[in-house]
PyMOL CGO cylinders between C-alpha atoms (Angstrom):
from pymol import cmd
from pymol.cgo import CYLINDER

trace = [
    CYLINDER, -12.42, -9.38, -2.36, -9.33, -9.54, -0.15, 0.3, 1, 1, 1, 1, 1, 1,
    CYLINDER, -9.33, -9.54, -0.15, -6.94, -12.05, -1.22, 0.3, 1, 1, 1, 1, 1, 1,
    CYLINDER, -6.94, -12.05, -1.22, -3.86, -13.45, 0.52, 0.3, 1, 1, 1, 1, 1, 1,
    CYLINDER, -3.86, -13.45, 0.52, -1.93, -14.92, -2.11, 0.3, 1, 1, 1, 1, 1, 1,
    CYLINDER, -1.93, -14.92, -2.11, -0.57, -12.19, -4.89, 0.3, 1, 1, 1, 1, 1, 1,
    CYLINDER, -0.57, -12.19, -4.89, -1.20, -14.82, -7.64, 0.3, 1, 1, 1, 1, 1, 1,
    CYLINDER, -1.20, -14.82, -7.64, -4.71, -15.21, -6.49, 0.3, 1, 1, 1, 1, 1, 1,
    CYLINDER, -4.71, -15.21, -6.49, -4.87, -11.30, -6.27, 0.3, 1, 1, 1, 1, 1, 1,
    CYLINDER, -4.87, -11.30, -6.27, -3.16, -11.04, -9.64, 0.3, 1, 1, 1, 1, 1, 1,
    CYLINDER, -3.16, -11.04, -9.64, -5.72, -13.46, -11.67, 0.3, 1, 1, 1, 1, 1, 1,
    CYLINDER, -5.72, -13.46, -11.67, -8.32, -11.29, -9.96, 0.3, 1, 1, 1, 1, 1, 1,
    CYLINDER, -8.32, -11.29, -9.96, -6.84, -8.45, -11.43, 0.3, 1, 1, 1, 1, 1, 1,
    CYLINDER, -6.84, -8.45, -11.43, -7.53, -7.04, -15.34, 0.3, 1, 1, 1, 1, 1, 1,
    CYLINDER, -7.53, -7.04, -15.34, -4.87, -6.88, -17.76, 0.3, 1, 1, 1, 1, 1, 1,
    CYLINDER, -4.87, -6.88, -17.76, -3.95, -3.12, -17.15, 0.3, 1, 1, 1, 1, 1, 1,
    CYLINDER, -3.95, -3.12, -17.15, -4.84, -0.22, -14.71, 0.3, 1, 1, 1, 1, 1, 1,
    CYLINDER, -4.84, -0.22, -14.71, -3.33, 1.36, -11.91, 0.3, 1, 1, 1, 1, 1, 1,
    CYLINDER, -3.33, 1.36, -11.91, -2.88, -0.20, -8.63, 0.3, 1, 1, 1, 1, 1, 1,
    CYLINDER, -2.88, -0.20, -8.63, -2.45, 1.39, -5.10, 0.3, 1, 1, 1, 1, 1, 1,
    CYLINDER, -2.45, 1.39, -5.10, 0.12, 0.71, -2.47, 0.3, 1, 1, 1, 1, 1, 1,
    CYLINDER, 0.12, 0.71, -2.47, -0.70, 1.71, 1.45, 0.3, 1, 1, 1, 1, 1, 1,
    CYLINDER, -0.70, 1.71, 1.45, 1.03, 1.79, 4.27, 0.3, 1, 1, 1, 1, 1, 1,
    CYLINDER, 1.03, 1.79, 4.27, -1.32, 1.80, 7.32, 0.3, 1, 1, 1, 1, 1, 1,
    CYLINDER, -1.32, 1.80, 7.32, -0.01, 3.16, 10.07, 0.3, 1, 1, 1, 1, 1, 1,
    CYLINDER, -0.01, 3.16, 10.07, -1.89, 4.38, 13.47, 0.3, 1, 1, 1, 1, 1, 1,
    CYLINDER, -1.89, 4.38, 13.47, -1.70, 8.17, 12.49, 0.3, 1, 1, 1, 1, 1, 1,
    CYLINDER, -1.70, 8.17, 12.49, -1.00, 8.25, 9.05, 0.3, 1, 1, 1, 1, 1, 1,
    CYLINDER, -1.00, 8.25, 9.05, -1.56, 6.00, 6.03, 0.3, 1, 1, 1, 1, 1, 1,
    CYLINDER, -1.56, 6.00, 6.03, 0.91, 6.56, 3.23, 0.3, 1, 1, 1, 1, 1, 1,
    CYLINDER, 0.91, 6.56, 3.23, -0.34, 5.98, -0.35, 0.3, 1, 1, 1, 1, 1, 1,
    CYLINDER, -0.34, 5.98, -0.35, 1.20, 4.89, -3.99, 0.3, 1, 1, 1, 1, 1, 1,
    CYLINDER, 1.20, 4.89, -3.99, 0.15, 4.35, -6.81, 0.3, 1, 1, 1, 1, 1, 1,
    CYLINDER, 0.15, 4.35, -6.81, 1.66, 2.59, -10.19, 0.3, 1, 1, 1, 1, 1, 1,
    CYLINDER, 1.66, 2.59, -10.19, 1.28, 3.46, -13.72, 0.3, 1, 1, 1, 1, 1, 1,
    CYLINDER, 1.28, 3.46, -13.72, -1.08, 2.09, -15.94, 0.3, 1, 1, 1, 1, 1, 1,
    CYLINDER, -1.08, 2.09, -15.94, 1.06, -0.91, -17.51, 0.3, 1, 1, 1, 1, 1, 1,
    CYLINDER, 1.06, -0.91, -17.51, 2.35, -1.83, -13.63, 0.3, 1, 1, 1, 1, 1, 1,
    CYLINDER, 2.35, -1.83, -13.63, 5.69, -1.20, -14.20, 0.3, 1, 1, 1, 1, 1, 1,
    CYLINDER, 5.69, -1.20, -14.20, 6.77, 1.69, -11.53, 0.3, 1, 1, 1, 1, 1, 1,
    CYLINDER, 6.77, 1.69, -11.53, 5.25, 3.06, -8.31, 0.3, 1, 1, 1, 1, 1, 1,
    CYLINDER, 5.25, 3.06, -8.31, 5.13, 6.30, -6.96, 0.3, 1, 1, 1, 1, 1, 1,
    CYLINDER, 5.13, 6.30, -6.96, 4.80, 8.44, -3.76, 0.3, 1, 1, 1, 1, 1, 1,
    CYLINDER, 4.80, 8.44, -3.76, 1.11, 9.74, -3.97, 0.3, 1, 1, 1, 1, 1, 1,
    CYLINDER, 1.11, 9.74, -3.97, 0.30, 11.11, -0.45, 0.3, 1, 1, 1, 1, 1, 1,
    CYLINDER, 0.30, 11.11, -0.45, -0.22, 10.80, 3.40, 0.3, 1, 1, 1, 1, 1, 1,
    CYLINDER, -0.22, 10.80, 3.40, -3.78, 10.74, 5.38, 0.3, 1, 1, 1, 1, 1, 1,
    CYLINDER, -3.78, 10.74, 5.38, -4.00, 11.90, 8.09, 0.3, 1, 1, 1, 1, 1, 1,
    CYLINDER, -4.00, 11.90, 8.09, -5.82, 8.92, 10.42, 0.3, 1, 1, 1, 1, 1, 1,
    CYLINDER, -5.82, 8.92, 10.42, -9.20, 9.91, 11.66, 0.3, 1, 1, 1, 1, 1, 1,
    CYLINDER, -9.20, 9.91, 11.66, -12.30, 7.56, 11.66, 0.3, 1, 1, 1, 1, 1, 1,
    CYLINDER, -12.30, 7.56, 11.66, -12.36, 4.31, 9.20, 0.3, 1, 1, 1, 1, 1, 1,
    CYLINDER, -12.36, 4.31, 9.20, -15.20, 5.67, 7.44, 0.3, 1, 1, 1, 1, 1, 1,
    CYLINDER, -15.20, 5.67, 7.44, -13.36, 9.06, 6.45, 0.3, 1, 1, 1, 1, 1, 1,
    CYLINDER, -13.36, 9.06, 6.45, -10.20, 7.28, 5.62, 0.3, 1, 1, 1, 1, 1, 1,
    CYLINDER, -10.20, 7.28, 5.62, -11.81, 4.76, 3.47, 0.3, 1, 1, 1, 1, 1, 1,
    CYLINDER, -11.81, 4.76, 3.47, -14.16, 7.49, 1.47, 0.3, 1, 1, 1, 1, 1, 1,
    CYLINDER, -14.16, 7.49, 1.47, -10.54, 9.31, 1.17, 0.3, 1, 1, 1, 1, 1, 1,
    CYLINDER, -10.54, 9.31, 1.17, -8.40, 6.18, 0.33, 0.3, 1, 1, 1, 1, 1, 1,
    CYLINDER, -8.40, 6.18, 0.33, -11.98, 4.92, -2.56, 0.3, 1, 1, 1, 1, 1, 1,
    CYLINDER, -11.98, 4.92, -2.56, -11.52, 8.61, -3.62, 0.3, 1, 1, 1, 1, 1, 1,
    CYLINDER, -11.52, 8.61, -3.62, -8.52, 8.40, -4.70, 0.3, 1, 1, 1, 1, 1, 1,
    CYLINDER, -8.52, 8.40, -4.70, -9.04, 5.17, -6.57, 0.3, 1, 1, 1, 1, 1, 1,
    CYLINDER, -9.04, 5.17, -6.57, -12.11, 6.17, -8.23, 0.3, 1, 1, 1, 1, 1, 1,
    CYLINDER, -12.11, 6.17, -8.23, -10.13, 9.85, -9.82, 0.3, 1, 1, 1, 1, 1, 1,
    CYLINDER, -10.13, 9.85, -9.82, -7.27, 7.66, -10.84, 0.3, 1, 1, 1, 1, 1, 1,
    CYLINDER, -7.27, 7.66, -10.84, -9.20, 4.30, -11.79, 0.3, 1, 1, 1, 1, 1, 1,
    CYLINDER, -9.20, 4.30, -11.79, -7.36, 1.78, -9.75, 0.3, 1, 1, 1, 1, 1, 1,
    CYLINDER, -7.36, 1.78, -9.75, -7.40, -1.94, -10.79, 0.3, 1, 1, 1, 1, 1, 1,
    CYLINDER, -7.40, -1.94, -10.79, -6.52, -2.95, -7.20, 0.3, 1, 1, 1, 1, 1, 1,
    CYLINDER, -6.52, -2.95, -7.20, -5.16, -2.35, -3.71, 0.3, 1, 1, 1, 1, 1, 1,
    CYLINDER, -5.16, -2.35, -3.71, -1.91, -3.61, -2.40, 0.3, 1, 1, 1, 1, 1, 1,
    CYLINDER, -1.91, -3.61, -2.40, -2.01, -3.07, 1.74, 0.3, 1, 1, 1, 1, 1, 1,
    CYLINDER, -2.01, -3.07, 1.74, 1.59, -3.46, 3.45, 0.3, 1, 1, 1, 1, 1, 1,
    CYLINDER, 1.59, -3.46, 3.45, 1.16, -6.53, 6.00, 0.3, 1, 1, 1, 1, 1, 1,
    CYLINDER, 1.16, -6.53, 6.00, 3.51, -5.41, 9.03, 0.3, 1, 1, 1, 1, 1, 1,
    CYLINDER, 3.51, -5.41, 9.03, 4.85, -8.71, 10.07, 0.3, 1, 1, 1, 1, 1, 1,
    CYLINDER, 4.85, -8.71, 10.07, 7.63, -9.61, 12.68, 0.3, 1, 1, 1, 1, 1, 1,
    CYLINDER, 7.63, -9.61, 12.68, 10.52, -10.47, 11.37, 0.3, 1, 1, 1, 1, 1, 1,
    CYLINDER, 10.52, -10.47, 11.37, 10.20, -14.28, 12.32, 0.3, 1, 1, 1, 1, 1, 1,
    CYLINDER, 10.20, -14.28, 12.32, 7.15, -14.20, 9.81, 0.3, 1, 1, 1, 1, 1, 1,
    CYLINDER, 7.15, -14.20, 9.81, 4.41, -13.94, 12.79, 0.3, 1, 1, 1, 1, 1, 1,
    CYLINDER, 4.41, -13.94, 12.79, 1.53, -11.59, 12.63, 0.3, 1, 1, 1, 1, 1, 1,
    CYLINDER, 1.53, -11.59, 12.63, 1.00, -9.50, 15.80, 0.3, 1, 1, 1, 1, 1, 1,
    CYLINDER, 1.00, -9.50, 15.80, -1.81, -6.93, 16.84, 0.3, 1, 1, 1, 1, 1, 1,
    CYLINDER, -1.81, -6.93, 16.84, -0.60, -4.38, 14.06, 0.3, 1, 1, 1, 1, 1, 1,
    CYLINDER, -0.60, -4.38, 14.06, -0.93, -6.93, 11.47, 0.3, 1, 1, 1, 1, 1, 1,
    CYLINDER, -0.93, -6.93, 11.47, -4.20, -7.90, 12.82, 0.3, 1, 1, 1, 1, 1, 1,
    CYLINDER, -4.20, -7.90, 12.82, -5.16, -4.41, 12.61, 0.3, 1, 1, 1, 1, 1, 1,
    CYLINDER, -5.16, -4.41, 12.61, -4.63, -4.21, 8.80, 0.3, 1, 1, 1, 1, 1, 1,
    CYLINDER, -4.63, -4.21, 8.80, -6.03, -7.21, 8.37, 0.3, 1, 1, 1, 1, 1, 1,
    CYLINDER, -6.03, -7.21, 8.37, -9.44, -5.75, 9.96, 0.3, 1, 1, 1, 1, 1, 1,
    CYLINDER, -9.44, -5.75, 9.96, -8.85, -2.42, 7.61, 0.3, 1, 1, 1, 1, 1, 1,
    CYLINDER, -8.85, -2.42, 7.61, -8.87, -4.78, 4.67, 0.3, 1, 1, 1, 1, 1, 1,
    CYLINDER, -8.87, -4.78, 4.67, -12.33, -6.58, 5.90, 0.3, 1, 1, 1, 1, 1, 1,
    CYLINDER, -12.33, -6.58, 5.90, -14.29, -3.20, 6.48, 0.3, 1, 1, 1, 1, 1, 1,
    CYLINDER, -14.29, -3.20, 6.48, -12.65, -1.86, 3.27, 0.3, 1, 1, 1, 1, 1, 1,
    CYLINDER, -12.65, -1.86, 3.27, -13.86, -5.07, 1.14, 0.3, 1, 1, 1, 1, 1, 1,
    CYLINDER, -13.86, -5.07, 1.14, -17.73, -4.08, 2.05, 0.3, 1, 1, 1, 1, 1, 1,
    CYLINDER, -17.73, -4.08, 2.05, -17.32, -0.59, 0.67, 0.3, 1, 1, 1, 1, 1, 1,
    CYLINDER, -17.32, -0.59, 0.67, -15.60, -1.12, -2.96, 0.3, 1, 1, 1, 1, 1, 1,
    CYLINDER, -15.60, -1.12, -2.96, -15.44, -4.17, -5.57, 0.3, 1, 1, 1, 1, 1, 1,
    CYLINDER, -15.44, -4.17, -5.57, -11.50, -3.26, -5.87, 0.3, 1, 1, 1, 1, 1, 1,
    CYLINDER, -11.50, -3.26, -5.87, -9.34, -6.85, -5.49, 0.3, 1, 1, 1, 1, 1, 1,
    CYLINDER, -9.34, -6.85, -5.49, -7.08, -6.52, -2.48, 0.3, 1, 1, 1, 1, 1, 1,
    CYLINDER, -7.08, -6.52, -2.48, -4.14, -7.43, -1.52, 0.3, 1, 1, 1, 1, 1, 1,
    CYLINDER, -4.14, -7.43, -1.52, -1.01, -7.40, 0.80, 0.3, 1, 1, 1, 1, 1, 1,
    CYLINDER, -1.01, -7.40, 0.80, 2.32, -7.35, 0.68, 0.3, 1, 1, 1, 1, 1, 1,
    CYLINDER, 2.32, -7.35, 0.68, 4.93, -8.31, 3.26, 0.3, 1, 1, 1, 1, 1, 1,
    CYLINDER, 4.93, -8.31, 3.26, 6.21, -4.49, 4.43, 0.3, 1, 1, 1, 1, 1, 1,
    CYLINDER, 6.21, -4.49, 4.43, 8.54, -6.06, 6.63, 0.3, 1, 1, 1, 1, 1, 1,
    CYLINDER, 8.54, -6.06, 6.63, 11.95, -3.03, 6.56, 0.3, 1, 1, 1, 1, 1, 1,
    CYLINDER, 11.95, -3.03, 6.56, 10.16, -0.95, 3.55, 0.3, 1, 1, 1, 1, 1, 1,
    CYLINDER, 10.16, -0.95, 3.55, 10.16, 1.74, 6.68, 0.3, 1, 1, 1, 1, 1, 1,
    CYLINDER, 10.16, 1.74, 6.68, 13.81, 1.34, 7.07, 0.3, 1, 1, 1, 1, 1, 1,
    CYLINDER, 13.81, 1.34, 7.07, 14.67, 1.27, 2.87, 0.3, 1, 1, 1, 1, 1, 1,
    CYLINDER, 14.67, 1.27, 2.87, 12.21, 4.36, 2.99, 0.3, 1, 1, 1, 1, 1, 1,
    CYLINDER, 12.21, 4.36, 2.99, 14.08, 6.33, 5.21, 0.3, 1, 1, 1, 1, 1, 1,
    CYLINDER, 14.08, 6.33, 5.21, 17.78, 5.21, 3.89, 0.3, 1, 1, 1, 1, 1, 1,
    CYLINDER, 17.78, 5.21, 3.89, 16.21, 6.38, 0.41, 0.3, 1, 1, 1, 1, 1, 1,
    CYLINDER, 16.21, 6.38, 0.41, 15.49, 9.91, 1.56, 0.3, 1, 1, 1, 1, 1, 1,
    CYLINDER, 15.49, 9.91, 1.56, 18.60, 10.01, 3.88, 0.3, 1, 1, 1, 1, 1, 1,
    CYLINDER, 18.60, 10.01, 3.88, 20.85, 9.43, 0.75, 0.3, 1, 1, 1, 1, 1, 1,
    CYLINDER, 20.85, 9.43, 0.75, 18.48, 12.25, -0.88, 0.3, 1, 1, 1, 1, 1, 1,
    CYLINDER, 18.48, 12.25, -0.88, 19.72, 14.10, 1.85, 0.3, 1, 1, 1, 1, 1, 1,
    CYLINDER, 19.72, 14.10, 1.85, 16.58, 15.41, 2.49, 0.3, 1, 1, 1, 1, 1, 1,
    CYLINDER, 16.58, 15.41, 2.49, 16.02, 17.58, 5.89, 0.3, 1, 1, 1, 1, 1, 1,
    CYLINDER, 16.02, 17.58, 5.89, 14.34, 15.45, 8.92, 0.3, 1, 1, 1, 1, 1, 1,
    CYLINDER, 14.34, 15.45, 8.92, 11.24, 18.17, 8.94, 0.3, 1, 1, 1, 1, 1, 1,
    CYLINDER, 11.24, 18.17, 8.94, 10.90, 16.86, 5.08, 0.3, 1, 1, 1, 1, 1, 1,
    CYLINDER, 10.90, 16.86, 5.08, 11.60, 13.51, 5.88, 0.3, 1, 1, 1, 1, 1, 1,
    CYLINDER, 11.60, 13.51, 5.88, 8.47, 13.11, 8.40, 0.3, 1, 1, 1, 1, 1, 1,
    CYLINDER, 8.47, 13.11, 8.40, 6.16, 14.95, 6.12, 0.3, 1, 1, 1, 1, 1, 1,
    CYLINDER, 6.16, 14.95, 6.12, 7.00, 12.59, 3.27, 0.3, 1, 1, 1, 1, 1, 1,
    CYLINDER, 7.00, 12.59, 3.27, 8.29, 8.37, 4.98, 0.3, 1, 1, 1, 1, 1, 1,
    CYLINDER, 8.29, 8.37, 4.98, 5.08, 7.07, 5.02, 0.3, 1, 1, 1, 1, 1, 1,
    CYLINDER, 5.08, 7.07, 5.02, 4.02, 7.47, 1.26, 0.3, 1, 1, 1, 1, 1, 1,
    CYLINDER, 4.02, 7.47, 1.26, 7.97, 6.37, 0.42, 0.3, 1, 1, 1, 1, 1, 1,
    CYLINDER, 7.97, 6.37, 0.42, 7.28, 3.16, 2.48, 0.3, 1, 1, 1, 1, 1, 1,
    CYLINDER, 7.28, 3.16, 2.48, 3.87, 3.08, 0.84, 0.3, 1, 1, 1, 1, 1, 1,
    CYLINDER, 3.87, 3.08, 0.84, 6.07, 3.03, -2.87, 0.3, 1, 1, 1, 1, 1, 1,
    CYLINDER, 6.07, 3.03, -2.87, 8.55, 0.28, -1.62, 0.3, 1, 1, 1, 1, 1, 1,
    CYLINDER, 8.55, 0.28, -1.62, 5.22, -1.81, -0.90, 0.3, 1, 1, 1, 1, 1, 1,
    CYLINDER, 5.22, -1.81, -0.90, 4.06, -1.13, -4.17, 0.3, 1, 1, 1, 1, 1, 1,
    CYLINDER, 4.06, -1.13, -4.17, 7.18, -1.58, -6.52, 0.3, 1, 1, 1, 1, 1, 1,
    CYLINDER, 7.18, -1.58, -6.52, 8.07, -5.39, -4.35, 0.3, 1, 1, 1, 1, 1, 1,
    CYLINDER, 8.07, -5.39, -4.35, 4.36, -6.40, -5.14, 0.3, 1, 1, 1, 1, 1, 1,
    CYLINDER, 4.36, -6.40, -5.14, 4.38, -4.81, -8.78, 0.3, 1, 1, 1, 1, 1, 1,
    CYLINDER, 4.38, -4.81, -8.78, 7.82, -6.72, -9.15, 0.3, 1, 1, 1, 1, 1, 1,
    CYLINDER, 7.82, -6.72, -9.15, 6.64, -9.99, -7.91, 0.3, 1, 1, 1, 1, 1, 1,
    CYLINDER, 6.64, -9.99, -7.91, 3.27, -9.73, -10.65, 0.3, 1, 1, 1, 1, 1, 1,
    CYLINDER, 3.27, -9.73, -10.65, 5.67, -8.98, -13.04, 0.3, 1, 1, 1, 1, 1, 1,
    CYLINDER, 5.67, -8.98, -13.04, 7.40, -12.06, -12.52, 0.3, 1, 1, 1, 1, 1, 1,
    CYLINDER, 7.40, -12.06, -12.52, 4.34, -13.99, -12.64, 0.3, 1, 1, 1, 1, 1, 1,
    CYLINDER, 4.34, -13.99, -12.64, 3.25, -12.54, -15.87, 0.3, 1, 1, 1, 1, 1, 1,
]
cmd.load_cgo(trace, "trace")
């Protein structure tokens, strides 16, 4: 089930187990993942983009091996708060993703986790070669820890 609101996502949710945080973009799709107990996300990995169906067997892949709880999908919104065609796109990823796997969905406003990403790995000083390889699954770990933060908070 694909929920909008994270407290509707969260009661959907059991009391531990690893969630995942993705950051669909049209080439690549980063991914995160939390511990156990939901306390911390981490950088996982980039996909490359090629047809839903092998992204999705990837992305389920994934989530079976590690035995995610739950999906968290970064929602890229305008920054007035409107949804435009890349935000309808993710929306359509969740809707063919909810056919293939029971997993609760989510998402999670991504609005700037691109731009904290990349000031993150700048202050790393990491080289721009490195920097490509690895923004999207950074981005895809700021999604994570805001929505892991904000289900913290509603405990």
């Amino acid at each position: 089930m694909t929920f909008d609101e994270i407290a509707d996502f969260a009661a959907a949710l059991p009391r531990s187990g690893a969630l995942a945080g993705l950051d669909l973009g049209t080439k690549t799709i980063g991914v995160a993942v939390s511990d156990g107990l939901r306390h911390v996300a981490s950088p996982l990995k980039v996909i490359r983009r090629s047809k839903f169906t092998a992204d999705a067997a990837e992305l389920l892949q994934i989530a079976k091996d590690r035995g995610l709880a739950g999906l968290v999908l970064g929602l890229p919104r305008n920054m007035d708060g409107s949804e435009g065609p890349r935000a309808q796109s993710t929306r359509a990823f969740a809707r063919n993703l909810e056919r293939l796997t029971p997993l609760p969905i989510t998402f999670w406003d991504e609005r700037l986790s691109t731009v904290a990403a990349e000031r993150a790995l700048l202050e790393a000083d990491t080289s721009r070669r490195r920097r490509a390889e690895v923004i999207d699954q950074v981005a895809a770990g700021y999604i994570l820890q805001g929505a892991l933060d904000r289900l913290s908070y509603l405990g």
